[in-house]
ZALOKE-53291 format. One record per residue (C-alpha): residue number from 1; chain; y, x, z. Coordinates in steps of 0.25 Angstrom, whole numbers. Layout:
<nodes>
<node NUM, 'A', <Y, X, Z>> ...
</nodes>
This chain:
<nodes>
<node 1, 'A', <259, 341, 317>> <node 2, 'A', <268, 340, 327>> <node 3, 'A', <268, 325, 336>> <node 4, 'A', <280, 321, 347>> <node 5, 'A', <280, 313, 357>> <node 6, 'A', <289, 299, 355>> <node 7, 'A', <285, 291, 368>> <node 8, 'A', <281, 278, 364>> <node 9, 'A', <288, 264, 369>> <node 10, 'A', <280, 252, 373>> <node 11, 'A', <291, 241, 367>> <node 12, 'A', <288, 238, 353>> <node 13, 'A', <294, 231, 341>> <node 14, 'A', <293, 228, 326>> <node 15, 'A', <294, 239, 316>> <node 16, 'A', <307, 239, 306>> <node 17, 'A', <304, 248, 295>> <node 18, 'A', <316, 256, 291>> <node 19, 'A', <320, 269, 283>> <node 20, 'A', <331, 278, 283>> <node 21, 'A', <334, 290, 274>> <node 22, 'A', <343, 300, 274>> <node 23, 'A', <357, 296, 275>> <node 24, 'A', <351, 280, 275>> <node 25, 'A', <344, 270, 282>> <node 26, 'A', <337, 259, 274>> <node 27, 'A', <330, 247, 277>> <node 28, 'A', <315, 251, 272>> <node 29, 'A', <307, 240, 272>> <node 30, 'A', <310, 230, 261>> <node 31, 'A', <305, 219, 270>> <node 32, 'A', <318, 218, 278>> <node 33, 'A', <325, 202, 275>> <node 34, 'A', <339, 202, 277>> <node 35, 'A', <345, 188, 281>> <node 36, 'A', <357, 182, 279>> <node 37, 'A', <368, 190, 285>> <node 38, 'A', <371, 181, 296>> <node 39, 'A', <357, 183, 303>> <node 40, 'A', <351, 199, 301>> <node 41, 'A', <337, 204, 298>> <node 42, 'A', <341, 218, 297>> <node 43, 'A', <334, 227, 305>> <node 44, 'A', <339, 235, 315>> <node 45, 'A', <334, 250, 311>> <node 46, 'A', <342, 259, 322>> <node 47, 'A', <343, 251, 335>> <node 48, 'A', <341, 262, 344>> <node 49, 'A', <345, 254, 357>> <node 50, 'A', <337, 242, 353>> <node 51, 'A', <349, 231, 353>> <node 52, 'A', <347, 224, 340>> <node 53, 'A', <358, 234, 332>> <node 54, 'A', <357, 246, 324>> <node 55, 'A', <362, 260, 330>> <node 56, 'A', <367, 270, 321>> <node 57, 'A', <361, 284, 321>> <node 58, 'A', <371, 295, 315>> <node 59, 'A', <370, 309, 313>> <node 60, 'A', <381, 319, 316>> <node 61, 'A', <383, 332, 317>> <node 62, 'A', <388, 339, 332>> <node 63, 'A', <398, 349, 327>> <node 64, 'A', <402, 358, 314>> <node 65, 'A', <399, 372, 320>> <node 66, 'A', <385, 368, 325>> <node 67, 'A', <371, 362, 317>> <node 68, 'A', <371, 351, 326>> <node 69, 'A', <369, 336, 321>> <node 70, 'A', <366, 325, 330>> <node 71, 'A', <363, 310, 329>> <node 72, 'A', <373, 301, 336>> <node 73, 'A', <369, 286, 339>> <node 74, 'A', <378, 274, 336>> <node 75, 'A', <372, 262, 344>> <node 76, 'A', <377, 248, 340>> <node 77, 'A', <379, 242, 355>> <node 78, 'A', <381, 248, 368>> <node 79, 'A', <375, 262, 369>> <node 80, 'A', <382, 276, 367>> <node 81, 'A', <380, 283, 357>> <node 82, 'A', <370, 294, 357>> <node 83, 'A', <369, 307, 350>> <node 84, 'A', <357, 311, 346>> <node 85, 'A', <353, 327, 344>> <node 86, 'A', <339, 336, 345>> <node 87, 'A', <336, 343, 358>> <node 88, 'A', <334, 357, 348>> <node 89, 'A', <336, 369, 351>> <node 90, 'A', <339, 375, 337>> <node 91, 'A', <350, 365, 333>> <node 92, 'A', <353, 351, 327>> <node 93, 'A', <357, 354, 314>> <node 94, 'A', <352, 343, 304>> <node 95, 'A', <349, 333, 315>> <node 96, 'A', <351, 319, 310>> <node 97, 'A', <348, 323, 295>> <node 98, 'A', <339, 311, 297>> <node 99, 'A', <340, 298, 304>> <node 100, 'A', <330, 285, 304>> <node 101, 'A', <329, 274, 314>> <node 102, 'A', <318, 263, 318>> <node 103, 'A', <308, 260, 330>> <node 104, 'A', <299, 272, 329>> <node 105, 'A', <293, 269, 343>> <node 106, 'A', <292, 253, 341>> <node 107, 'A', <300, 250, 354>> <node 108, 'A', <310, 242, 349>> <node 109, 'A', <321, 253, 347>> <node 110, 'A', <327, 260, 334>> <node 111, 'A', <323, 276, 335>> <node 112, 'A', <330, 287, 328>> <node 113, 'A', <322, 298, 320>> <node 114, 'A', <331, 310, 316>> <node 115, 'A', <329, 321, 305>> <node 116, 'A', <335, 335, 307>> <node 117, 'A', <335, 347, 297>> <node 118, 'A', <337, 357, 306>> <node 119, 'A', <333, 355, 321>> <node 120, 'A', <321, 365, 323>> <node 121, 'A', <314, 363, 335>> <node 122, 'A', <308, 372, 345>> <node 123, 'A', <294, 371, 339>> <node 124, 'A', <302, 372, 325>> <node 125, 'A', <303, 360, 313>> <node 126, 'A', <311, 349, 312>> <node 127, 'A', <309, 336, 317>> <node 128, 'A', <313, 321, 315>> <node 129, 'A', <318, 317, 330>> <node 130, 'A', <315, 303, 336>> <node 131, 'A', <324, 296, 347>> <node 132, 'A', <319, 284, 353>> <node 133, 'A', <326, 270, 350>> <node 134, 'A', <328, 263, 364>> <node 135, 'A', <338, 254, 374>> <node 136, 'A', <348, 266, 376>> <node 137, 'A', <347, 269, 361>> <node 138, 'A', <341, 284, 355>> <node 139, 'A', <337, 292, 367>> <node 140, 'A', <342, 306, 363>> <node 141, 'A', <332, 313, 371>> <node 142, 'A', <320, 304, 366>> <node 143, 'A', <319, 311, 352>> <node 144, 'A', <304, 317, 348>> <node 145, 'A', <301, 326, 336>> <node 146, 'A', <293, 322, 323>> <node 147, 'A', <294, 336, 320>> <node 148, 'A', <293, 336, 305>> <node 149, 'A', <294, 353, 302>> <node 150, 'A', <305, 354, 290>> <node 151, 'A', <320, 350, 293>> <node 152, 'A', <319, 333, 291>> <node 153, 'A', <331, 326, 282>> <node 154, 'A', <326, 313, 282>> <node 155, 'A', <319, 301, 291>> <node 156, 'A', <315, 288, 290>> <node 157, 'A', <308, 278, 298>> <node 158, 'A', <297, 268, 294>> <node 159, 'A', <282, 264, 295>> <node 160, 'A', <277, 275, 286>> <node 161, 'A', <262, 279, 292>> <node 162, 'A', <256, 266, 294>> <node 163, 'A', <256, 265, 308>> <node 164, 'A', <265, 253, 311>> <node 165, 'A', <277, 259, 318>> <node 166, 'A', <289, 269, 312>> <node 167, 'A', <287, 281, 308>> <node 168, 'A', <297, 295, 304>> <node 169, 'A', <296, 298, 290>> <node 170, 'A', <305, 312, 288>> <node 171, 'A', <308, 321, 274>> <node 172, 'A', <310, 337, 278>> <node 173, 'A', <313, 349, 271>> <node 174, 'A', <302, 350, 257>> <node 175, 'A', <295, 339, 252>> <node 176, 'A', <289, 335, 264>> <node 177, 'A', <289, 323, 273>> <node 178, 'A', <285, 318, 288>> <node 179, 'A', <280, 304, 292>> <node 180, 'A', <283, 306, 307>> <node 181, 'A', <273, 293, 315>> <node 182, 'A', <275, 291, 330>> <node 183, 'A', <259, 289, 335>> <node 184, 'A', <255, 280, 344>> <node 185, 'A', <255, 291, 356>> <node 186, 'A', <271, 292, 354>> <node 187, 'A', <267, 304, 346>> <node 188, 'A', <275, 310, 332>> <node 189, 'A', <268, 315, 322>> <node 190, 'A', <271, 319, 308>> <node 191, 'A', <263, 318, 294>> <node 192, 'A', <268, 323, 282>> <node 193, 'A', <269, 318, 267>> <node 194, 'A', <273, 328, 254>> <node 195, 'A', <284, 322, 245>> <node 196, 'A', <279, 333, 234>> <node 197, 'A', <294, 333, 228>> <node 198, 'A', <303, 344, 225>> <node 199, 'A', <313, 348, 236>> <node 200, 'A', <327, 355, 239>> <node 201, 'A', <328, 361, 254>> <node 202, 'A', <344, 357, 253>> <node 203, 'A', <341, 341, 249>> <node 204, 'A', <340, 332, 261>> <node 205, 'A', <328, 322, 259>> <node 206, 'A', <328, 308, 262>> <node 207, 'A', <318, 297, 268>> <node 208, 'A', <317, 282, 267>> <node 209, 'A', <306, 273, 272>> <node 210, 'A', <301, 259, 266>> <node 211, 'A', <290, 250, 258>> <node 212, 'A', <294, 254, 245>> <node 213, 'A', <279, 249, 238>> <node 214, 'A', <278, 238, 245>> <node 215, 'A', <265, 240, 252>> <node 216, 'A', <272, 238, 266>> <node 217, 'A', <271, 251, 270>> <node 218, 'A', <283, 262, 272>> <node 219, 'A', <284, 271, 263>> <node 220, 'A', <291, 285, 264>> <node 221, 'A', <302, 289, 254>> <node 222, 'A', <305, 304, 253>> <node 223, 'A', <319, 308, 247>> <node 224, 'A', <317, 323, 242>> <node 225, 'A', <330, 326, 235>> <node 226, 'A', <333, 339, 225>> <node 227, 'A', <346, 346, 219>> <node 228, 'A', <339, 341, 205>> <node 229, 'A', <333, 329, 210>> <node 230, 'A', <324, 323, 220>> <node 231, 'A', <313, 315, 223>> <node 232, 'A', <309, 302, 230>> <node 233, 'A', <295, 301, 235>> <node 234, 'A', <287, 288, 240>> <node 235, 'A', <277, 290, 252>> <node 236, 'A', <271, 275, 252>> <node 237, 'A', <267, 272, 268>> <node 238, 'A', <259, 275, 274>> <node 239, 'A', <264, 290, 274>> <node 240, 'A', <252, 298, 275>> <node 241, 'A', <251, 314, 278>> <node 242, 'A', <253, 320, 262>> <node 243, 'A', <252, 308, 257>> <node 244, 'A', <254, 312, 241>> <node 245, 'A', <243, 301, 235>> <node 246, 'A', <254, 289, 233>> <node 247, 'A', <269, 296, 235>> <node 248, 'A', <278, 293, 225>> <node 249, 'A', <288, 304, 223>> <node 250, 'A', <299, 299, 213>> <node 251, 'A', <308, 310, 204>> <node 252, 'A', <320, 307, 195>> <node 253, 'A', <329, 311, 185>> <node 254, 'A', <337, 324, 190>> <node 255, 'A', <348, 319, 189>> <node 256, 'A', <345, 311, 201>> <node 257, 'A', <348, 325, 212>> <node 258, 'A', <346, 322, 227>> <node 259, 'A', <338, 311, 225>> <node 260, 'A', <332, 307, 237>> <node 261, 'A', <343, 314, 245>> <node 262, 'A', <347, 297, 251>> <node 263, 'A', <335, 284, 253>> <node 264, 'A', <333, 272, 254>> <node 265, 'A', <323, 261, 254>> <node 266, 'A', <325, 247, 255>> <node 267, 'A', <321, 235, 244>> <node 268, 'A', <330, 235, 234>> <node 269, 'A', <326, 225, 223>> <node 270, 'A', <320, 216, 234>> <node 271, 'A', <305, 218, 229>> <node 272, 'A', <300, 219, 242>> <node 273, 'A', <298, 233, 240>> <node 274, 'A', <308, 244, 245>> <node 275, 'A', <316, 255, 235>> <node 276, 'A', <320, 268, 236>> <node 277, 'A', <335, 270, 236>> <node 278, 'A', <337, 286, 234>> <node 279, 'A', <350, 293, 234>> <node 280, 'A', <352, 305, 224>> <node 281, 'A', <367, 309, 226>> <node 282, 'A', <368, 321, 217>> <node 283, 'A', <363, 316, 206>> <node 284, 'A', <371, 316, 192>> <node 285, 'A', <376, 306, 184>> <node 286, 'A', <381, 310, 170>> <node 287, 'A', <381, 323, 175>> <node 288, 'A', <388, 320, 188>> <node 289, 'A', <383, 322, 203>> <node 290, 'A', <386, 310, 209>> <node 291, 'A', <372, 304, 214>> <node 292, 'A', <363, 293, 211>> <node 293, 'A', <354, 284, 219>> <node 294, 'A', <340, 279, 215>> <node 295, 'A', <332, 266, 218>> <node 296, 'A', <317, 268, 216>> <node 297, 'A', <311, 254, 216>> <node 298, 'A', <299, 251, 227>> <node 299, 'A', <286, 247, 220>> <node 300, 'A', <272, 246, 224>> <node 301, 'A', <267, 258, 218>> <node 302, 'A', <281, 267, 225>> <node 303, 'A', <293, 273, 219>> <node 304, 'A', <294, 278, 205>> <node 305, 'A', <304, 283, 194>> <node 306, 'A', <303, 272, 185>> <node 307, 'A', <308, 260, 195>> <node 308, 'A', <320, 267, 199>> <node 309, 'A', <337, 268, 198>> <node 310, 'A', <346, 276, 197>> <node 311, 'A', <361, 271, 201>> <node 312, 'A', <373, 280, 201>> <node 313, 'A', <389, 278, 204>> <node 314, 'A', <387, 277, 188>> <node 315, 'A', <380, 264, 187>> <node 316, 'A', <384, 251, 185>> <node 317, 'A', <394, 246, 195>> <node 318, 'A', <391, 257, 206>> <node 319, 'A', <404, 259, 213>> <node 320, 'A', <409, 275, 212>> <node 321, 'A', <409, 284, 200>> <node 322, 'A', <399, 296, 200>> <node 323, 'A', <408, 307, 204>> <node 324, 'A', <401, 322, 208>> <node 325, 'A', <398, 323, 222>> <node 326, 'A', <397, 308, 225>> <node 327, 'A', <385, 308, 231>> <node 328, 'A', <380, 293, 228>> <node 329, 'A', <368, 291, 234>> <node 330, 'A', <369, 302, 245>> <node 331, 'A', <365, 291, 255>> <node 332, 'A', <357, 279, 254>> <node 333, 'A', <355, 265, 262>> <node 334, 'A', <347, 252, 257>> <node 335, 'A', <348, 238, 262>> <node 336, 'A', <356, 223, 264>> <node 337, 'A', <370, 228, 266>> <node 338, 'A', <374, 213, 259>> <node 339, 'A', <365, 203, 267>> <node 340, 'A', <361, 198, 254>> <node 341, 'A', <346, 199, 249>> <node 342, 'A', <344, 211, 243>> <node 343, 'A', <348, 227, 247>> <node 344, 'A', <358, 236, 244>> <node 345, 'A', <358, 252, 242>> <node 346, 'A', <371, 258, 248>> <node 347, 'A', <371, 273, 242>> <node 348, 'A', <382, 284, 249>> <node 349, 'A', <390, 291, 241>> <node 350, 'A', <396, 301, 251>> <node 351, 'A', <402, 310, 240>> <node 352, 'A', <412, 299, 234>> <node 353, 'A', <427, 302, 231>> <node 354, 'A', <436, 290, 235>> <node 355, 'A', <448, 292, 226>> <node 356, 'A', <451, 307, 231>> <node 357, 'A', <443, 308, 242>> <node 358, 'A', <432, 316, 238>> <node 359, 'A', <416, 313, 246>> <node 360, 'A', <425, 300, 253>> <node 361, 'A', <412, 292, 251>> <node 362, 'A', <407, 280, 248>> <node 363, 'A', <392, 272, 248>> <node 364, 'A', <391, 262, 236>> <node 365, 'A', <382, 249, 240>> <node 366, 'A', <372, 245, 229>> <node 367, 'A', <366, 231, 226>> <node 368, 'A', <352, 228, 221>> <node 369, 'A', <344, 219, 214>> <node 370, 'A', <329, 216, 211>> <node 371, 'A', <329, 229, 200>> <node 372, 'A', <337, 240, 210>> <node 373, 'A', <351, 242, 212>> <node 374, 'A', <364, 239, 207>> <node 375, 'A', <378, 243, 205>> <node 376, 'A', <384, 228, 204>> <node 377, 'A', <389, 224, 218>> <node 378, 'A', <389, 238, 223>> <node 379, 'A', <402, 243, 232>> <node 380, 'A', <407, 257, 237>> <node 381, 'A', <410, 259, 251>> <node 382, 'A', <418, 271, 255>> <node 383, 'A', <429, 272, 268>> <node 384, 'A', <439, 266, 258>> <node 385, 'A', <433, 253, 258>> <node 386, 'A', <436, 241, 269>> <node 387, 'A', <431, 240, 280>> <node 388, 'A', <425, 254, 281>> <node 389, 'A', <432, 262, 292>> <node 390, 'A', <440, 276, 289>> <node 391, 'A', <447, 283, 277>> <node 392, 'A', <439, 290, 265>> <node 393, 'A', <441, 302, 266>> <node 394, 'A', <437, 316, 257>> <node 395, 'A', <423, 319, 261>> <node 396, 'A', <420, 309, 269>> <node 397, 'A', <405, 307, 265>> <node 398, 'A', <406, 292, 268>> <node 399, 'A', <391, 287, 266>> <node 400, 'A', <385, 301, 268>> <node 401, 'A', <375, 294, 273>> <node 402, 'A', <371, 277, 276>> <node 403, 'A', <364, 267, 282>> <node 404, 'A', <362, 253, 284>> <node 405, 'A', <363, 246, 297>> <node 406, 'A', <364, 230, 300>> <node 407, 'A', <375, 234, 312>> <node 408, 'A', <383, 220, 313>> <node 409, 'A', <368, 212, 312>> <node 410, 'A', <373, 204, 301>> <node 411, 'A', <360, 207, 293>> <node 412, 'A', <368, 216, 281>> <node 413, 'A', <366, 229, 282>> <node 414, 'A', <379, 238, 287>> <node 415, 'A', <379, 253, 279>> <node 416, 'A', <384, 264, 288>> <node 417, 'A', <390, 277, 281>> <node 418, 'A', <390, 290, 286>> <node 419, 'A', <403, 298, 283>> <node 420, 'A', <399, 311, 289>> <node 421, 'A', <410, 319, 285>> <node 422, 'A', <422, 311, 289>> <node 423, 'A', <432, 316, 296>> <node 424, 'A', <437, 307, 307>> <node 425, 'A', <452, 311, 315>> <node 426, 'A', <452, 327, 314>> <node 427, 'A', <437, 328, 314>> <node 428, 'A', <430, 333, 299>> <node 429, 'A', <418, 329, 296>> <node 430, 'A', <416, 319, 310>> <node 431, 'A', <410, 309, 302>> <node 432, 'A', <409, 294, 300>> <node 433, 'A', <400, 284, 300>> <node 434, 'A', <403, 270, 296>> <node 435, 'A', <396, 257, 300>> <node 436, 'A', <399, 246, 288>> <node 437, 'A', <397, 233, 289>> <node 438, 'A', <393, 227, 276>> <node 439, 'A', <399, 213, 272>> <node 440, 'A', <392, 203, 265>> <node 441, 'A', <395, 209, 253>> <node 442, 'A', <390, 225, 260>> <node 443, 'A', <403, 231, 259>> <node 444, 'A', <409, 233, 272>> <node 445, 'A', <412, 223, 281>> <node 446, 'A', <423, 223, 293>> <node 447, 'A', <417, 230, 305>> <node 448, 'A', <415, 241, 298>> <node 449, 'A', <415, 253, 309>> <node 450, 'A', <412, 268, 311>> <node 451, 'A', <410, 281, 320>> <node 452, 'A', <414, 294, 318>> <node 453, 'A', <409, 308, 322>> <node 454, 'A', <421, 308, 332>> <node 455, 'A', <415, 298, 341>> <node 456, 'A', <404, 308, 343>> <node 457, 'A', <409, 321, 342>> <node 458, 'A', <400, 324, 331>> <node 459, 'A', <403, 328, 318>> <node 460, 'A', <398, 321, 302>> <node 461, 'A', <392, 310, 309>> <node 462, 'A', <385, 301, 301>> <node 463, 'A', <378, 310, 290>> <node 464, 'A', <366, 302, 293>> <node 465, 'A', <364, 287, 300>> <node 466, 'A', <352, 280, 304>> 
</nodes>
C-alpha cells in the first residue's frame, strides 16, 4: 500500500458532501434545502480560489498528433486561467477522464482530484492526482498521488470511511474500486473494495457518492457498464477494505446495455433518502439503440431491482424520438435547476440529430415527483434553443458530458454542457463548453455564456467538467 504526502493546512471549515461521476456533478447529500431563489443555499462544490463562487474544472486535450490531455481551470472572478497536466514521464494520455471537487484538506478551499487511464509513473500504476484548493486558485505544482494501480475512469468526493473529512473514492480497470483517505499525518492511503460484477475492458465506469439508505453515512455507488449490460453496485458507508457482507450489486434486463456508463445521486422523490440516477445509452428500445436511463429508488435497506424505472425517448411526454446512435443517457446530472421544491434529472443525449444534422445534441430535463421521474414538464435543450450560444452543427456532441453549478448565486442550479467535438472558426473538434443559466422555469435564461478550445489552444475541450 502506497501513502503520499498531502501537506496539511491549519484553516478549517465545515464539510459539504458532494459527488461527482463521470461526465457529472450531483449534489449527494439529500439534506441540501434550496430557498427561494432570491436568497441561495446551494453550496459551492468547486471554489478552488475561495471567493464564494464556483470555478469550473474542464478537461481538454493538447493536440491531435500527441496523447496528451490536460485539465484547464475556469475561475469565476479575477484569476487566470490555469492548465493543469502530470509531471509524468511516459505521457498524459487519458488525463482528466475523471474530475471531482470538494475540501479534501478542510482549509476552506475547493480541491480538484483527477483520474487518468493512461499516465504510468516512474514507479508504474496509475493514479488519482490531487491539487490543492487555495487564494491563487489550484496550485499546478501541488498535486500528490493516491496511487490506485489499474487505469482510473472515475472519481468522487465524499465522507466515505468514517473519519469526519473527505475522502477519493475511484473505479479502475476490472471490477475493483479504491477508497483513497487523507490521514491525519497529511498522508494518502488506499483501501480496496470488490464490486464482484462482470466487466468489459473497453466500458468506462462511473462513480457517485451520497446517503442513499438513510443512515447518515456516505455511500459509494459503482457504475460497471457492459456491451450487454451492466451493473450498479451499492457499498453503504463506511467503505471498509473488501467489504462484501452488505454490498448491494443491482442487475437488469439486457436490453438495458451500458448501464452504469453515467450517475447520479441526489433525492429525487423528496424522501429524505437519495436515488440512484444511472445512464444506459446503448440500450434498445423496440429493437432500437437509442439509450435508456434508470432511477433506483434509496431505501433503508440499499438499492434493488424491484424499486426502480426505466424511462426512454419513448415514454410519456419525453422530448426526442428514439433514433439509433442517440445516446440518451450518455451523461447525467441531478439537482434544483427550477428553484422549486423538488430535483430535476437533466440526461445528455450527445448522439441526437437536429433536423439533418446528425450527433448536433441535445440534454433533455426531467421533472420528479414523490414516486420517481416524469416526462410531463420536461424540455430539450440543444444549440437551437435561445439563449444558448452557437449553431448546431453535425457532430457536435452538445452534452457529451454535464454538470450543475449555481454560477449567478441565485440558488437554482445552472447546467453546463460540454460539446467536445465542436468546431469553432477553422479549428475541428476545439470544443465547446456552455455555461446555462436556468430560468425559473430551468430552461435557459439570458446571460447564457461559453468558452471554447481556442482560448486555450487546446483541443475537445470539455469531454469532462467538474
Amino acid at each position: 500500500m502506497r501513502k503520499s504526502r498531502l501537506s496539511p493546512r491549519a484553516r478549517k471549515a465545515g464539510v459539504i458532501t458532494l459527488a461527482v461521476a463521470v461526465g457529472v456533478t450531483t449534489v449527494g447529500a439529500a439534506a441540501v434545502a434550496y430557498a427561494d431563489p432570491a436568497e441561495s443555499s446551494v453550496p459551492t462544490s468547486s471554489d478552488f480560489d475561495g471567493d464564494g463562487k464556483d470555478d469550473l474544472a474542464m478537461s481538454a486535450q493538447k493536440t491531435d498528433e500527441a496523447a496528451e490531455d490536460s485539465v484547464v481551470i475556469d475561475y469565476t472572478t479575477g484569476l487566470a486561467n490555469k492548465e493543469l497536466y502530470p509531471e509524468s514521464a511516459y505521457g498524459t494520455d487519458g488525463f482528466g477522464v475523471g474530475l471531482a471537487a470538494g475540501d479534501l484538506n478542510g482549509d476552506g478551499f475547493d480541491d480538484l482530484a483527477v483520474g487518468c487511464v493512461n499516465c504510468d509513473w516512474e514507479w508504474g500504476g496509475a493514479t488519482v492526482s490531487i491539487y490543492n484548493g487555495s487564494a491563487e486558485g489550484l496550485k499546478p505544482d501541488s498535486a500528490v498521488n493516491a496511487e490506485v494501480g489499474d487505469p482510473t475512469y472515475a472519481v468522487g468526493i465524499g465522507e466515505l470511511n468514517g473519519g469526519g473529512s473527505l475522502d477519493v473514492g475511484s473505479t479502475r480497470l476490472g471490477d475493483a474500486s479504491a477508497v483513497s483517505s487523507r490521514g491525519d499525518d497529511g498522508w494518502w492511503s488506499d483501501k480496496w473494495v470488490n464490486t464482484g460484477m462482470p466487466t468489459d475492458e473497453n466500458r468506462l465506469g462511473s462513480v457517485a457518492i451520497g446517503d442513499v439508505n438513510g443512515d447518515g453515512k456516505d455511500d459509494l455507488v459503482i457504475g460497471t457498464p457492459t456491451a450487454d449490460g451492466g451493473s450498479i453496485t451499492l457499498f453503504p458507508g463506511p467503505v471498509t477494505e473488501g467489504k462484501k457482507d452488505t454490498v448491494k450489486a443491482v442487475e437488469l434486463s439486457p436490453t438495458l446495455r451500458d448501464l452504469g456508463a453515467s450517475l447520479a445521486v441526489t433525492d429525487v422523490t423528496g424522501d429524505g433518502l437519495a436515488d440512484v440516477i444511472a445512464g444506459a445509452p446503448t440500450s434498445t428500445v423496440g429493437g432500437t439503440s437509442c439509450g435508456a436511463v434508470q432511477l433506483l429508488i434509496g431505501k433503508t435497506n440499499g438499492i434493488a431491482a424491484d424499486f426502480s424505472q426505466r424511462l426512454t425517448q419513448e415514454s410519456a411526454n419525453i422530448p426526442g424520438v428514439c433514433e439509433a446512435g442517440d445516446d440518451w443517457g450518455r451523461s447525467v446530472a441531478a439537482g434544483n435547476v427550477d428553484g422549486d421544491a423538488g430535483a430535476e434529472v437533466v440526461v445528455g443525449v450527445p448522439g441526437e440529430g437536429i433536423d439533418s444534422l446528425g450527433k448536433a445534441g441535445t440534454y433533455t430535463t426531467l421533472q420528479s415527483t414523490s414516486t420517481g421521474l416524469t416526462g410531463t414538464g420536461s424540455f430539450g435543450v440543444s444549440q437551437a434553443t435561445a439563449n444558448v450560444p452557437g449553431t448546431a452543427e453535425s457532430g457536435d456532441g452538445f452534452a457529451s458530458a454535464l454538470a450543475l453549478r449555481d454560477v449567478n448565486d441565485d440558488g437554482r442550479m445552472d447546467v453546463v454542457i460540454g460539446a467536445p467535438t465542436e468546431d469553432v472558426s477553422t479549428v475541428k473538434d476545439a470544443g465547446q463548453v456552455v455555461t446555462a443559466l436556468s430560468s425559473a422555469t430551468g430552461a435557459p435564461a439570458a446571460g447564457t455564456t461559453e468558452v471554447t478550445g481556442n482560448k486555450y489552444g487546446l483541443k475537445r475541450l470539455g469531454w469532462e467538467l467538474a
